[in-house]
N, C-alpha and C positions, 0 to 999 in steps of 0.2 A: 283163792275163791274161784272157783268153776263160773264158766261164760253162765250154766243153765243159772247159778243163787243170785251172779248180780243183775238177771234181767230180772228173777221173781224180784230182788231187794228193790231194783228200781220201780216198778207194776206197784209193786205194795206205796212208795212214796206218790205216786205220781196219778196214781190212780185209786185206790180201795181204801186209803189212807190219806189220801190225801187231803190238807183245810182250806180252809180262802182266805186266810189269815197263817203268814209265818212271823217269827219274831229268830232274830241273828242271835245265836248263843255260843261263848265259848269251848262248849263241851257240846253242840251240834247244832240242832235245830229247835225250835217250838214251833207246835205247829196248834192252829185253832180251825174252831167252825161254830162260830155265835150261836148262827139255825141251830148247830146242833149239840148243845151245850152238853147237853146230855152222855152222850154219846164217846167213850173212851177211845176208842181207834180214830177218833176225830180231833180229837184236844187230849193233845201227851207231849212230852219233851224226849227229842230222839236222841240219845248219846252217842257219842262214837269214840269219847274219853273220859274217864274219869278217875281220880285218886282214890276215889272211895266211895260209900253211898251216903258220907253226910253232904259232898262237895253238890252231887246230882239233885240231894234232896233240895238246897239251896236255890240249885239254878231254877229248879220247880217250882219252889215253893217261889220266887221273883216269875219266871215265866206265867205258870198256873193259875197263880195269889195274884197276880198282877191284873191276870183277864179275868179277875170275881168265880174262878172255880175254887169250889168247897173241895173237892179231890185231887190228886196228885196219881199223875202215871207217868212213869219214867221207862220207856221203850230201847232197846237195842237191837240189831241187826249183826252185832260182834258176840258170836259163840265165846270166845275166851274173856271178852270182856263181861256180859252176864253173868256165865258161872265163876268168874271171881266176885264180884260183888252177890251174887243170893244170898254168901253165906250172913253178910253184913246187914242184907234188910230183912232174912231171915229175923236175926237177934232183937230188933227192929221191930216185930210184929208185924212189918208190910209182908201184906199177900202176891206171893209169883204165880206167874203164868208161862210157863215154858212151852212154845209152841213150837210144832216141826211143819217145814217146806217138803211137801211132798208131791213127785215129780211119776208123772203116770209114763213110763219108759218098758212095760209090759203088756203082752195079751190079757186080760184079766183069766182068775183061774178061777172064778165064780158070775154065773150070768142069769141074767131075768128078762122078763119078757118087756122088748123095750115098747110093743105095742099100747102098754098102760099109761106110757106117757104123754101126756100134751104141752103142747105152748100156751100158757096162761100169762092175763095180765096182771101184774105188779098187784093193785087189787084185790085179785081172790085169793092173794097168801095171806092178808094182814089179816083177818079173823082167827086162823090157825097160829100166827105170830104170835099176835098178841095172845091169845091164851096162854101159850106155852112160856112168854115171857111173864104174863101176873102170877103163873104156877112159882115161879122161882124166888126166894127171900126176896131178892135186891128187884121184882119187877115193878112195875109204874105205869099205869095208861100212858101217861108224860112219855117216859123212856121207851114205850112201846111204839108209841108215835114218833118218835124223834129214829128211832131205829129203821123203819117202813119208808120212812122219810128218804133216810140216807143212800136208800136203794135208788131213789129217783135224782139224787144229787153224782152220784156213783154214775148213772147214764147219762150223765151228762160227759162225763171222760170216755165214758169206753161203750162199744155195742154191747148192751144187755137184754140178757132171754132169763126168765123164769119157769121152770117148768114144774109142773104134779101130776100127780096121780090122783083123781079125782073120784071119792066112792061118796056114792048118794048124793048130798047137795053138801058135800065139805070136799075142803081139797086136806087130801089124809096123809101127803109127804110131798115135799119140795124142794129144790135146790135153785140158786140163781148160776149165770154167769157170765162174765165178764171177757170181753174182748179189746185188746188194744194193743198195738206193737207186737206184733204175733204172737203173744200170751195167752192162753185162757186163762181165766180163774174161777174154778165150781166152790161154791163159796154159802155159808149157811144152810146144810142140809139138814129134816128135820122128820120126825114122823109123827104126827098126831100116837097119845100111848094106846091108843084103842087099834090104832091099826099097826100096831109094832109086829115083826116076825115073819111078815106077807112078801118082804123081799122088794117093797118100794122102798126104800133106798137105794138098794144098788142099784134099780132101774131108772131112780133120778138121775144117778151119776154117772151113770154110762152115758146114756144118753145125752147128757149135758154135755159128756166128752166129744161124742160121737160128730155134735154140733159146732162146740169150738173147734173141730177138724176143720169142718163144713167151711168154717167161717174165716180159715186161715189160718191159723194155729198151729205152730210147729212145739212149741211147749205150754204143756197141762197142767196147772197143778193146784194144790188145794192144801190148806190150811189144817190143822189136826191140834187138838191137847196132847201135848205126848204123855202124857199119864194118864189118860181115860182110852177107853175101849174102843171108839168108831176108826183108829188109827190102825188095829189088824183088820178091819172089813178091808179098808183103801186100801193097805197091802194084797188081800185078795182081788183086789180090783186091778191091781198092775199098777200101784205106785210105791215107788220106794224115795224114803227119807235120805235128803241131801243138806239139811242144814235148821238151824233154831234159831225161835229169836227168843228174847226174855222180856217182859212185861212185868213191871212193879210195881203194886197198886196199893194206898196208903190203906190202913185197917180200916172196915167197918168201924 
């Protein structure tokens, strides 16, 4: 493992991830957040062993079951241990989530005008949030709330900026980001669909970089689906992929 994945791995435990409640388990961690019951990166069981995926489902289903969650999410940080086990909760019907660590170590080869940007309070993004979270099957006022929420439990570990691009009286694309142990992390980027194409995005994320510089930051990095499309913008942007984690989440 590279110095740059086990500082993001640690940032992700210790900060963006992290609950207020752990529970000791022989195959890693559990980790909780009551407040945020809701909230999947907040209450999941972190592996870092296991035989198989009925062994993980277990320790879950006792961690999970245990603190009154109707869900089960089983997280890892071990690239060869997830992609052994997908194929297993694959057959399973549980839904994966293969996410990549992406680590901004280039000039960007695409630019926008960072002038559009502002520093906004936590606040003016929940209306835009929340929209775009009830647009989605699984959204909820509830979990919409609970997610707005975590942004302010999140500042409480690390220095956080949120910034947009602000057209008319909505804020029309936004990114946060997180500072702590010389880490940034630009985290939840998004664009209202009405203003897609305009190139607020990349001017979120630049700029959000430009700031965890500011701020001390010697390593950048941001979060991606590695099977969805906003992970070749980031590559345009001057970040390249250094590592995955797996996320396995019980069926709907």
């Amino acid at each position: 493992m590279t110095d740059e994945l086990a500082r993001i791995h640690r940032f992700e435990r210790e900060i963006e991830m992290a609950g207020t409640e752990t529970v000791d388990s022989p195959l890693g961690q559990g980790v909780l957040t009551p407040e945020l019951s809701l909230r999947h990166d907040s209450n999941y069981l972190l592996i870092e062993r296991a035989r198989d995926a009925a062994e993980a489902i277990t320790e879950a289903d006792r961690v999970l079951g245990g603190a009154g969650r109707d869900y089960r999410v089983i997280l890892t940080f071990d690239e060869e241990l997830g992609a052994r086990l997908r194929p297993e909760f694959d057959m399973l019907g549980w839904r994966t989530q293969c996410h990549i660590f992406m680590v901004q170590r280039r000039a960007p080869d695409k630019t926008a005008d960072l002038s559009l940007v502002e520093e906004v309070d936590e606040s003016a993004l929940r209306p835009g949030r929340t929209r775009e979270i009830l647009a989605q099957p699984w959204g909820s006022p509830e979990l919409a709330e609970q997610l707005a929420d975590s942004k302010l439990l999140i500042g409480k570990r690390a220095q956080t900026h949120f910034f947009g691009v602000v057209v008319g009286d909505e804020v029309a694309s936004w990114t946060d980001l997180y500072v702590a142990q010389g880490v940034g992390q630009i985290e939840d980027v998004a664009t209202l669909e009405a203003h897609r194409g305009q190139g607020y995005a990349t001017a979120v994320v630049l700029r959000a970089a430009q700031e965890a510089r500011r701020a001390g930051a010697d390593l950048i990095f941001l979060v991606a689906d590695d099977e969805d499309w906003p992970k070749l913008l980031y590559g345009r942007l001057g970040f390249d992929t250094i590592g995955r984690q797996y996320k396995f989440i019980t069926p709907s």
